[in-house]
TORLO-145984 format. One line per 4 residues: number of its first residue (from 1); their letters; for each residue x, y, z of N, C-alpha, C. Coordinates in steps of 0.1 Angstrom, whole numbers, plus 2048, in hexadecimal, padded with zeros to 3 digits. Last residue first. Layout:
<sites>
NUM> a> X,Y,Z,X,Y,Z,X,Y,Z  ...
</sites>
This chain:
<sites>
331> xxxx> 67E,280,55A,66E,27A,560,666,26C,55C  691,28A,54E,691,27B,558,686,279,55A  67F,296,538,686,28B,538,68A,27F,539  674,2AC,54B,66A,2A3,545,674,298,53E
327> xxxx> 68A,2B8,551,681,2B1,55D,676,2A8,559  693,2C3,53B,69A,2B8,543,690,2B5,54A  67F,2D6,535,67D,2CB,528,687,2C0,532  680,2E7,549,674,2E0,545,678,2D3,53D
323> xxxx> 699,2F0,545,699,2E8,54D,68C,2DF,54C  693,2FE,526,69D,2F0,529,69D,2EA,534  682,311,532,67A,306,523,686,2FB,525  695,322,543,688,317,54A,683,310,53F
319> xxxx> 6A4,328,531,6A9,320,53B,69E,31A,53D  692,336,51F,699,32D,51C,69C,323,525  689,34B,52F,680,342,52B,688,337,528  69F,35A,533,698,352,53E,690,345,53D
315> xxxx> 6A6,363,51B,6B3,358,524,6AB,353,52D  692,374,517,690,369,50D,69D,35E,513  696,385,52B,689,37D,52B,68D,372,524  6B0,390,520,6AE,389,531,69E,384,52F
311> xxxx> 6AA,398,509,6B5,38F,50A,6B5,389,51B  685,396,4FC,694,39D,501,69E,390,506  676,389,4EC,674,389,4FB,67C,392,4FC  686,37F,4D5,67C,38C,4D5,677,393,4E1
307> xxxx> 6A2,376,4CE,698,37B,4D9,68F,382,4DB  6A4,378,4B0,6A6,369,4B9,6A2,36A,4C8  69B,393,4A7,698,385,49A,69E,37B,4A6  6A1,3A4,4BD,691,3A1,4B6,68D,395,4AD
303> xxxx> 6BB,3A3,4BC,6B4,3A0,4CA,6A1,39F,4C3  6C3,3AC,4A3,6CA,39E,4AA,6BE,39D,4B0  6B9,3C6,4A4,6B5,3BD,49B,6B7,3AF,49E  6C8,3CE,4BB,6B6,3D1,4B9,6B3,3C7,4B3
299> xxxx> 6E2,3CF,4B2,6E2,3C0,4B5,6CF,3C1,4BB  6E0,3DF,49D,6E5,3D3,498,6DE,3CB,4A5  6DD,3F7,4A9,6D3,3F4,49E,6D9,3E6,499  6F7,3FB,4B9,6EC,3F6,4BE,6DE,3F7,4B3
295> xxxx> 706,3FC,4A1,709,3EB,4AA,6FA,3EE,4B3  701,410,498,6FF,406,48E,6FF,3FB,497  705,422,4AB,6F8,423,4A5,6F7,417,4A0  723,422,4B0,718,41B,4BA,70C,41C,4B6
291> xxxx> 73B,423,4A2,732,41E,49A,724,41D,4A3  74E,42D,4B2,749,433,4A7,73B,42E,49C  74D,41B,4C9,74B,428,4CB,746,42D,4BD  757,402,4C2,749,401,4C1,743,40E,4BF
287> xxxx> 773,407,4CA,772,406,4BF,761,406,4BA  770,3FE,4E8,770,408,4E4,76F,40D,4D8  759,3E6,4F6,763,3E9,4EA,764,3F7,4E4  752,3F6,513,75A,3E6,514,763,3E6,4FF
283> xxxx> 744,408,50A,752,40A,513,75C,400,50F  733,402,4F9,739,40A,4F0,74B,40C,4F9  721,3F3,511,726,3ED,502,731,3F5,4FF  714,400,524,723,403,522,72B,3FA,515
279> xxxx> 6FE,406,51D,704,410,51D,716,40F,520  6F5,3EB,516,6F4,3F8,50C,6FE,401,50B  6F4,3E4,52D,6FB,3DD,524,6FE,3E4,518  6E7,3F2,543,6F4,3EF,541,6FC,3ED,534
275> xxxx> 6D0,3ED,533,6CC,3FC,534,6E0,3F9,539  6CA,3D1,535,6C9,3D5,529,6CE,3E9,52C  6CB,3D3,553,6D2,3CD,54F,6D4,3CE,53C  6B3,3E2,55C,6C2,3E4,55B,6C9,3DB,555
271> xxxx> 6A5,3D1,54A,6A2,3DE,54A,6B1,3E1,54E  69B,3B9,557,6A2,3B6,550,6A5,3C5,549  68B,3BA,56C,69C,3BF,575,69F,3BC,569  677,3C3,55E,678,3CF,565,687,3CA,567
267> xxxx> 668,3BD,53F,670,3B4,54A,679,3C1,551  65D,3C6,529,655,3BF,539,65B,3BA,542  674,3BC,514,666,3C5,515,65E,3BB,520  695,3BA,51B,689,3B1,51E,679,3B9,51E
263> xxxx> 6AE,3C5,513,6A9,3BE,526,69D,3B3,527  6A9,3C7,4F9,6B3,3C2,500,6AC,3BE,512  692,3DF,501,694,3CC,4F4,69C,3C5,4F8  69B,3F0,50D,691,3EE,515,694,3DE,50B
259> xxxx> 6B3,3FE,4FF,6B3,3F4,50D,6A8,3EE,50F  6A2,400,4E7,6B2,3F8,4E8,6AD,3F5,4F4  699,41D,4F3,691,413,4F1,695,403,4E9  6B1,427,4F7,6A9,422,503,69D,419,500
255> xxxx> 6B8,42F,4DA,6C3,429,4E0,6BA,41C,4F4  6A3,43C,4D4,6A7,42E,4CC,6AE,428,4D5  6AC,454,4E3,69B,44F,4E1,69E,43C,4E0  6C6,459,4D4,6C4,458,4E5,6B7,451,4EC
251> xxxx> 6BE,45A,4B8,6C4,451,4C1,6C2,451,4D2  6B0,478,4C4,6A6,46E,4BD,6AC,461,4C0  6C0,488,4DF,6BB,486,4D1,6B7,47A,4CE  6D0,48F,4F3,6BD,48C,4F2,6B8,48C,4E5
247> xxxx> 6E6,49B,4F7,6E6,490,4FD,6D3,48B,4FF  6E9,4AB,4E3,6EC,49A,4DF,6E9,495,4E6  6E1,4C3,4EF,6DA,4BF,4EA,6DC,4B0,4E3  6EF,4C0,50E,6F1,4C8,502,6E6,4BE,4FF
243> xxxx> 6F9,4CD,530,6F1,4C7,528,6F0,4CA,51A  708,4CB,552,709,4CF,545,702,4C6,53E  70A,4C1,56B,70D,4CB,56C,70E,4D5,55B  709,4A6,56E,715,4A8,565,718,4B8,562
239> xxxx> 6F4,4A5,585,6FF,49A,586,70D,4A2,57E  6E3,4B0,57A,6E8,4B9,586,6F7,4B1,586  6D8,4A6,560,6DE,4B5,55C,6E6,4BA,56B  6CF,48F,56C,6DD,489,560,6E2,49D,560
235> xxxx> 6BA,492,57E,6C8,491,581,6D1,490,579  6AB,49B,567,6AD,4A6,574,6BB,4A5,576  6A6,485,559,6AB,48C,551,6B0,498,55B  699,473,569,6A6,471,569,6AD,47C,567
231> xxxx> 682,487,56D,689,488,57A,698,483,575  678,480,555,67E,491,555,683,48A,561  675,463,552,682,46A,54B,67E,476,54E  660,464,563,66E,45B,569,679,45D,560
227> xxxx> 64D,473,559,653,475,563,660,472,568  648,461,53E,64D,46B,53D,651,473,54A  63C,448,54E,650,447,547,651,452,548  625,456,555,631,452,55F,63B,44D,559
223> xxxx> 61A,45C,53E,61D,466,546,627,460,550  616,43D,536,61F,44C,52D,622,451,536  605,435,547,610,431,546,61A,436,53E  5F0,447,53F,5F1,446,54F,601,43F,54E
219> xxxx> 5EA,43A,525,5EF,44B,528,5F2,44D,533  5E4,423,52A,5EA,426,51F,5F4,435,522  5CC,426,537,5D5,41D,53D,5E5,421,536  5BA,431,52A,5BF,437,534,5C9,433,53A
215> xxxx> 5B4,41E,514,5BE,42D,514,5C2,432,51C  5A8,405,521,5B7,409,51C,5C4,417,516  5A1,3FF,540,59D,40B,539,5AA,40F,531  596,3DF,543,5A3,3E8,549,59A,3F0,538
211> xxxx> 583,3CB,546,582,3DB,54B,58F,3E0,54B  58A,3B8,532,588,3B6,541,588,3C0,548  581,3C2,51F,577,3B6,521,57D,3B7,531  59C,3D2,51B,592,3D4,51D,585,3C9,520
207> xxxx> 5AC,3B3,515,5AD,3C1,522,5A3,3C9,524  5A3,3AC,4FC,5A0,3A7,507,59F,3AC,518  5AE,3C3,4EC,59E,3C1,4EB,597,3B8,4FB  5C8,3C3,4F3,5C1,3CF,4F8,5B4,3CA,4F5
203> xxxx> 5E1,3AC,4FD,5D1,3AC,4F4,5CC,3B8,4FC  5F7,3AC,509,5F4,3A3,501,5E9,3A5,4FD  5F4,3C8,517,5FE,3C5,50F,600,3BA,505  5E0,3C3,528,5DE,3CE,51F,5EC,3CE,50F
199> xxxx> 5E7,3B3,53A,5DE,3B0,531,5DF,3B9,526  5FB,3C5,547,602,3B6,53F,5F2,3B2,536  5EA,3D5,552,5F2,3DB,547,5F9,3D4,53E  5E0,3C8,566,5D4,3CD,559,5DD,3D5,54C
195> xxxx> 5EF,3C3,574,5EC,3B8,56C,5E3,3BF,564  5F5,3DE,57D,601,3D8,577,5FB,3CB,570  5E1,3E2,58E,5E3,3EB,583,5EC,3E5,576  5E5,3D3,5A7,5DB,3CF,59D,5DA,3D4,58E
191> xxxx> 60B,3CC,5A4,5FA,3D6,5AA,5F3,3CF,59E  623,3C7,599,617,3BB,59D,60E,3BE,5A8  62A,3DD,589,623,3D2,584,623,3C7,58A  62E,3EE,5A0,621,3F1,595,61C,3E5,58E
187> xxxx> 642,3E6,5AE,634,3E8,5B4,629,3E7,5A7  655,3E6,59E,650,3DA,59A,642,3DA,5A4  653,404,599,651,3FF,58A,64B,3EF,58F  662,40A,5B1,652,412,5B0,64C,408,5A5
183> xxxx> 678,3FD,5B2,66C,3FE,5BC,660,3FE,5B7  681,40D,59E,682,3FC,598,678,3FB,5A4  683,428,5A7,67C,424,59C,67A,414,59D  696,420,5C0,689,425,5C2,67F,424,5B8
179> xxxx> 6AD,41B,5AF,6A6,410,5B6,699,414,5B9  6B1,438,5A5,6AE,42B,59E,6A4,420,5A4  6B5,446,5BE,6A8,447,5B3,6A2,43B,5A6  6CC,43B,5C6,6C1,43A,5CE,6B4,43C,5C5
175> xxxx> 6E0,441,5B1,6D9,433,5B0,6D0,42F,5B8  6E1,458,5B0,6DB,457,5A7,6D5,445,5A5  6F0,45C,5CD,6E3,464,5CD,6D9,45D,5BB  705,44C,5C8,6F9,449,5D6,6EE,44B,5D4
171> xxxx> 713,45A,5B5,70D,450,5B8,700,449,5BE  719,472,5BE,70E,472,5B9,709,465,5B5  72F,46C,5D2,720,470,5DA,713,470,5CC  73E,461,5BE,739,45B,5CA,72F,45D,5CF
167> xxxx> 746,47A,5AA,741,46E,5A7,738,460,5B5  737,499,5BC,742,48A,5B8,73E,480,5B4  721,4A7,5C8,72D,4AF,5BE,73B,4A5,5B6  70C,4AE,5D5,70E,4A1,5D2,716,4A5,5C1
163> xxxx> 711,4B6,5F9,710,4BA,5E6,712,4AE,5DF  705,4B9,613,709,4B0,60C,704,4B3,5FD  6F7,4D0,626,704,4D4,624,70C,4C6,616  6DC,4CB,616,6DE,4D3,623,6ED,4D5,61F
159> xxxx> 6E0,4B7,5FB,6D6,4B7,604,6DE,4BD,611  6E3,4C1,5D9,6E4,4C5,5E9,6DA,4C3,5F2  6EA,4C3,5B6,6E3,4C1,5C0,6EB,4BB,5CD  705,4DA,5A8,6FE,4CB,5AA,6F5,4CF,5B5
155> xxxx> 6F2,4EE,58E,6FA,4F0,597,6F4,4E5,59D  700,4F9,567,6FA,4F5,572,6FA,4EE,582  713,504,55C,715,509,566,706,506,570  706,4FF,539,70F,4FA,543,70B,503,54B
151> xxxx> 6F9,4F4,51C,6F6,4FA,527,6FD,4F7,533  701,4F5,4FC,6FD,4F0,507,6FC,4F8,510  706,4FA,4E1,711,4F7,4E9,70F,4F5,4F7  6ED,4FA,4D1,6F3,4EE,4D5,700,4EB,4D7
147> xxxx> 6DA,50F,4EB,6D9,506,4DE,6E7,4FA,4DB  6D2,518,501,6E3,517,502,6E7,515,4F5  6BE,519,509,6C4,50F,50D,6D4,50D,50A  6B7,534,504,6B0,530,512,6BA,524,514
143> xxxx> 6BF,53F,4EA,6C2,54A,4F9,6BC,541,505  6B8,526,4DC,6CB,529,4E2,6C8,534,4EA  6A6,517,4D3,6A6,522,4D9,6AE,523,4DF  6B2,504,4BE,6B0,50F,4B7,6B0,51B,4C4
139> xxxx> 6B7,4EC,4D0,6BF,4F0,4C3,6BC,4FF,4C3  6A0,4E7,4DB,6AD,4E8,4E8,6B6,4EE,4DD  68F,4E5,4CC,68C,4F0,4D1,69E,4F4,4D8  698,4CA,4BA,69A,4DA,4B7,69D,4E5,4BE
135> xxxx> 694,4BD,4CF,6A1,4BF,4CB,69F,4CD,4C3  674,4BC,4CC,67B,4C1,4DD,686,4C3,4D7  670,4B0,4B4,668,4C1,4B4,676,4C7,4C3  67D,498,4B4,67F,4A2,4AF,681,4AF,4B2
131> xxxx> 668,48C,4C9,679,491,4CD,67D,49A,4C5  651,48F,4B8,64F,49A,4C4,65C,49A,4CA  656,47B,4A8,654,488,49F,654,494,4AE  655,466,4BB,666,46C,4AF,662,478,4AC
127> xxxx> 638,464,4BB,643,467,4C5,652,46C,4C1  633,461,4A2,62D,468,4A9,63A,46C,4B5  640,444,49E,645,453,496,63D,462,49D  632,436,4AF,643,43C,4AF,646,444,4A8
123> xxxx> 61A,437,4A8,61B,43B,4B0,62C,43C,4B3  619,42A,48F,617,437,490,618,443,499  628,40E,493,630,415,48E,62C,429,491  60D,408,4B2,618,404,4A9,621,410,4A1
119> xxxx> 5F0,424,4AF,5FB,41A,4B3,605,413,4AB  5E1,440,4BC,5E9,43B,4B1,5EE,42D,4B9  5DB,449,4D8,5CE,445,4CD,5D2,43E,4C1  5F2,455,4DC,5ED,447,4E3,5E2,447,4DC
115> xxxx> 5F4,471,4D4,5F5,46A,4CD,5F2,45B,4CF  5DE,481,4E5,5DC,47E,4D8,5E4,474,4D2  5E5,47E,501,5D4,479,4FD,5D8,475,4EC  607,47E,4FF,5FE,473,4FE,5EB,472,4FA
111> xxxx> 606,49D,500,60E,494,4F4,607,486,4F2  5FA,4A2,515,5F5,4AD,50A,5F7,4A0,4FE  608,48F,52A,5FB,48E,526,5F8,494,519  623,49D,526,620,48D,521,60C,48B,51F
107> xxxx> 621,4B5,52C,624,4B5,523,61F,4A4,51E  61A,4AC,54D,60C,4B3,543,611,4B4,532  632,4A1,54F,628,49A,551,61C,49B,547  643,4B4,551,646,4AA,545,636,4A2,542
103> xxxx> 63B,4C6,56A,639,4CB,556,63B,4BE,550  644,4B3,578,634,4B8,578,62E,4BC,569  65F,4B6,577,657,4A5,574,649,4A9,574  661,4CE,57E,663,4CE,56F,65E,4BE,566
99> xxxx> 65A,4D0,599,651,4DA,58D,655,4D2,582  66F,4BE,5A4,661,4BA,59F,65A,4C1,597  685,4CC,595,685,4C3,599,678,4BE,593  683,4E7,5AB,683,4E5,59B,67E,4D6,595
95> xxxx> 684,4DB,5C4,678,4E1,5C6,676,4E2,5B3  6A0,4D7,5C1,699,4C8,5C5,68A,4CF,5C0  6AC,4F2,5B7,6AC,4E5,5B0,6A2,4D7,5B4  69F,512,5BD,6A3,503,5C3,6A6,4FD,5BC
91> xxxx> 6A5,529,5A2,69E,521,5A9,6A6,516,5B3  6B0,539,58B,6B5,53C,59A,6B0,532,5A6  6AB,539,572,6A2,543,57E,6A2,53F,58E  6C0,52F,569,6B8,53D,566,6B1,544,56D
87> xxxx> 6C4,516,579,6D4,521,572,6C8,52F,571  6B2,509,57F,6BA,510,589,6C3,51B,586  6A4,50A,56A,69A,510,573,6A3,516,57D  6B1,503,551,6AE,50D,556,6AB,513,562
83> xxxx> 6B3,4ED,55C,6C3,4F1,55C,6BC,500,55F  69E,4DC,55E,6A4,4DD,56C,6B1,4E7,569  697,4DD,549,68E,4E0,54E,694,4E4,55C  6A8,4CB,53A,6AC,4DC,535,6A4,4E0,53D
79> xxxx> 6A4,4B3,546,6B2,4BA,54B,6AE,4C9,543  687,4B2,53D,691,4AF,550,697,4B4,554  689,4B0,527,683,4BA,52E,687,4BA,53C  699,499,51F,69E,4A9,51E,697,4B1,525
75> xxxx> 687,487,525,699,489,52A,69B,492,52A  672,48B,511,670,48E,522,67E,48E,52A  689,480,4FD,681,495,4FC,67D,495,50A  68B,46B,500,696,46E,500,692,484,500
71> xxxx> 673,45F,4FA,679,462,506,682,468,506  667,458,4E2,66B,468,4E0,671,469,4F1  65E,441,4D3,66D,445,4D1,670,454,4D5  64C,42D,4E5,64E,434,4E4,65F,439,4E3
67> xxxx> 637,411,4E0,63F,415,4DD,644,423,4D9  620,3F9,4F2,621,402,4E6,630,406,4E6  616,3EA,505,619,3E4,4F8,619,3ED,4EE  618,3EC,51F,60A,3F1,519,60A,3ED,506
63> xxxx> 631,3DC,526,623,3DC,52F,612,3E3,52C  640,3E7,519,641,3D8,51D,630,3D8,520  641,404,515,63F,3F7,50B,63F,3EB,510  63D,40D,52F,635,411,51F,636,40A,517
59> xxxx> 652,400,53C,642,401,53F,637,402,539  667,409,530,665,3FA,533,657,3F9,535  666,423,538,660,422,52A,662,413,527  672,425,553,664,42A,54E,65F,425,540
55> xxxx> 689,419,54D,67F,40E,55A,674,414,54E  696,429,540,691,41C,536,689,414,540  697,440,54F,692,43F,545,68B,434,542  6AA,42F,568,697,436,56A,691,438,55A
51> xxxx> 6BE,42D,558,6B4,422,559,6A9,422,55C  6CD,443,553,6C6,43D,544,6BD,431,548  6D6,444,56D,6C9,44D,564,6C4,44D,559  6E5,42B,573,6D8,42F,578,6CE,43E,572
47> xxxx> 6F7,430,55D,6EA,425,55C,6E2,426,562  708,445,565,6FF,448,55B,6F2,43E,556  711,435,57E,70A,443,57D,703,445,574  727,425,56F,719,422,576,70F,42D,578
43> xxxx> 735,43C,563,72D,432,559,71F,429,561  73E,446,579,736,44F,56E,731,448,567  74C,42C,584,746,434,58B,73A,440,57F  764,430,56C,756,426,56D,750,428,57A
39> xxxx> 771,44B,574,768,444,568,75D,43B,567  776,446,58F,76C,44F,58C,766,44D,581  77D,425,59F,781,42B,592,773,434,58E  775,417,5B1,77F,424,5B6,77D,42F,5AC
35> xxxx> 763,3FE,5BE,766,403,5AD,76D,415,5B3  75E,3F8,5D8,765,3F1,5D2,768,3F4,5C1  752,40F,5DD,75D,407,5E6,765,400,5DF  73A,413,5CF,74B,41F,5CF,753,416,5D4
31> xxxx> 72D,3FA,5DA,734,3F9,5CB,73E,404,5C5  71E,3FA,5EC,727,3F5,5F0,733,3F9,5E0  705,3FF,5E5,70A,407,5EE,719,404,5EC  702,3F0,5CE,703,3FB,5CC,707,401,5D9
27> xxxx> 6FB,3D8,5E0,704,3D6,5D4,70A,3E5,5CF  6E6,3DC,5EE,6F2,3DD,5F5,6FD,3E0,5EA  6D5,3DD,5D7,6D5,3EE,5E3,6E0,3EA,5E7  6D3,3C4,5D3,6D7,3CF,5C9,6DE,3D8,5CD
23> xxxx> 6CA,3BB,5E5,6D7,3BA,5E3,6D9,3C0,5DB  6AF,3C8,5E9,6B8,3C8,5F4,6C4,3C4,5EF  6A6,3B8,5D3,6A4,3C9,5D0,6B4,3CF,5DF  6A5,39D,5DD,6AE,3A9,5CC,6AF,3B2,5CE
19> xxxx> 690,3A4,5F0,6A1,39D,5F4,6A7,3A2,5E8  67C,3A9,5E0,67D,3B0,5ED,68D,3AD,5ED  674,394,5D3,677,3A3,5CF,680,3A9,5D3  671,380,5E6,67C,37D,5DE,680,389,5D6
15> xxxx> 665,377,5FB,66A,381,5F8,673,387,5F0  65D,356,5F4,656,365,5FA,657,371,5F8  675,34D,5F5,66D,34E,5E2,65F,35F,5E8  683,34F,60B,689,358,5FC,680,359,5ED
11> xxxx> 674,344,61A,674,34D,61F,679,354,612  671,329,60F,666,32F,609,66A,341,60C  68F,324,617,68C,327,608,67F,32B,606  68F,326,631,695,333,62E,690,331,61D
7> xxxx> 67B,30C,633,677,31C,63B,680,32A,634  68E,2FB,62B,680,301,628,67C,308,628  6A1,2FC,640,6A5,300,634,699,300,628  693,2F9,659,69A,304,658,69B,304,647
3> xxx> 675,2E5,64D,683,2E4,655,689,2F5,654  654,2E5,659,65E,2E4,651,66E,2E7,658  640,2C9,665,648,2D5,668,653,2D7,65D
</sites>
C-alpha cells in the first residue's frame, strides 16, 4: 500500500502540466492585487502578447528546426488588419479578429509553400525580405494605415457591457489568451503530431523514414505561429488603441526570435520566461534603453557560444548533469 505522501507525489508527477499551468492561472489572477502600479501592470500586459508570438514561432524553430525573421510582419497584419477593419469599415472587432487570423493564415501559406523549400540562412533572409516588403507597405500606403505616424482611435475590445478599457481588465483579457496559447502549444507537443515534429527537428532524413511528411509538417507549423502573432497582433492594436510602423519592424522580428534562444528552442515554459526577460531587460537597466539592439545582439551571441540549448534548457540540463554526476559519487 502506498502511503498518503506517495500518493500525493506520483499524484504531482502525474499531473504535473496540469498543476503549472493552474498556478500560473492563479499567479496571474491574483497578480493586479498585488502589483497596483499601471506601469508595470503595461509591462506584464505586453509579455503576454509578445508571448503568443514567441509561444508560436518557439514551434517553428524549436520543433521543425528552421528559422523565421519575418513574425514581426504576421504582428502587423493583426493589428493593422484589426485597426482597419474596425476604424474603416466600421466592423465588430471579435468577428475582425478572426477574418484577419484567417487572412494571416492564407498569407502564411502563399509565403510558406515557397519559401519552406529553402533552409537555414536562405530561409531567414527569405523571411526578412517579406518583414521588409509588410514595413513598407504600413510606410508608404499612408491613406489606409496612417503610414508612419500611425494609426490611432482604435476602439478597445467588449464583451456585452465589460470594456476592456484599463490596465486591469486588459490584463485578464490578454493573459487568458496567453495561457490558452501555452495550452494549446504544450497539447501539440506531446500529441502524436508533436513527436513527429521533435523528430523532424533533429534529423529530417530520419523523420521522414518514420512517415512524418516534412513539408507539410513544416508549413502546417508556419501557418499556426503566423495565427498566434496576427491574434496577438489584434490584441496589442485593441489593448493600446494605437499602431505605428516601429512597432513591427525587422528588429522587432530579431528581437522575438531573441526570446525564443534565450528561453530555450523547444522549450515551451522556457518561452515566457525568455519572452519576460527580454522585455523587461531595458526596464530593470534603464541606461540599456539606448543601446537595446546591441545588448540584445550581445547576449544572442552570449547565449549561443555557452548555452546553445537556451538559458532555461541549457540551466536544466546542467542541474540534472550535476545531480547525475552526485548520485553517481556517493554511489
Amino acid at each position: 500500500m502506498m502511503t498518503v505522501r506517495e500518493r500525493l507525489f506520483y499524484f504531482c508527477q502525474l499531473h504535473q502540466t496540469g498543476l503549472t499551468v493552474s498556478a500560473l492561472s492563479l499567479l496571474f489572477l491574483i497578480w493586479p492585487m498585488i502589483e497596483s502600479n499601471p506601469y508595470n501592470l503595461g509591462l506584464s500586459n505586453l509579455i503576454a502578447i509578445y508571448a503568443m508570438v514567441v509561444l508560436g514561432l518557439n514551434l517553428f524553430i524549436g520543433y521543425t528546426g528552421q528559422i523565421s525573421l519575418g513574425h514581426a510582419a504576421f504582428f502587423a497584419m493583426g493589428a493593422y488588419g484589426s485597426a482597419v477593419g474596425t476604424v474603416s469599415l466600421g466592423w465588430s472587432p471579435w468577428p475582425v479578429m478572426i477574418l484577419v487570423a484567417l487572412a494571416t493564415a492564407f498569407v502564411a501559406l502563399a509565403v510558406g509553400l515557397p519559401a519552406l523549400k529553402l533552409r537555414g540562412h536562405y530561409l531567414a533572409m527569405a523571411t526578412l525580405g517579406f518583414n521588409i516588403v509588410i514595413y513598407t507597405i504600413l510606410i508608404q500606403w499612408d491613406t489606409v494605415t496612417g503610414g508612419p505616424s500611425g494609426f490611432s482611435g482604435i476602439p478597445y475590445l467588449a464583451i456585452g457591457s465589460l470594456v476592456f478599457d484599463n490596465e486591469i481588465r486588459i490584463h485578464y483579457l490578454v493573459w487568458t489568451f496567453a495561457i490558452v496559447s501555452l495550452l494549446l502549444s504544450l497539447n501539440l507537443v506531446r500529441s502524436g503530431a508533436g513527436r513527429g515534429l521533435a523528430a523532424l527537428a533533429e534529423d529530417e532524413v530520419a523523420a521522414a523514414a518514420l512517415g512524418v511528411d516534412v513539408r507539410r509538417a513544416k508549413v502546417k507549423v508556419f501557418v499556426l505561429s503566423a495565427v498566434l502573432a496576427s491574434l496577438a497582433g489584434s490584441l496589442f492594436a485593441h489593448c493600446y488603441a494605437f499602431v505605428s510602423p516601429d512597432s513591427f519592424n525587422i528588429f522587432v522580428s530579431v528581437d522575438f526570435v531573441i526570446m525564443v534562444v534565450v528561453g530555450g528552442m523547444g522549450s515551451i515554459w522556457g518561452t515566457l520566461l525568455g519572452t519576460g526577460l527580454i522585455t523587461l531587460l531595458p526596464e530593470w537597466i534603464e541606461a540599456l534603453d539606448t543601446y537595446k539592439d546591441i545588448i540584445h545582439g550581445l547576449i544572442l551571441v552570449l547565449i549561443l557560444l555557452f548555452l546553445p540549448q537556451g538559458l532555461v534548457t541549457g540551466i536544466v540540463s546542467a542541474v540534472r548533469t550535476r545531480i547525475a554526476l552526485s548520485r553517481g559519487t556517493h554511489a
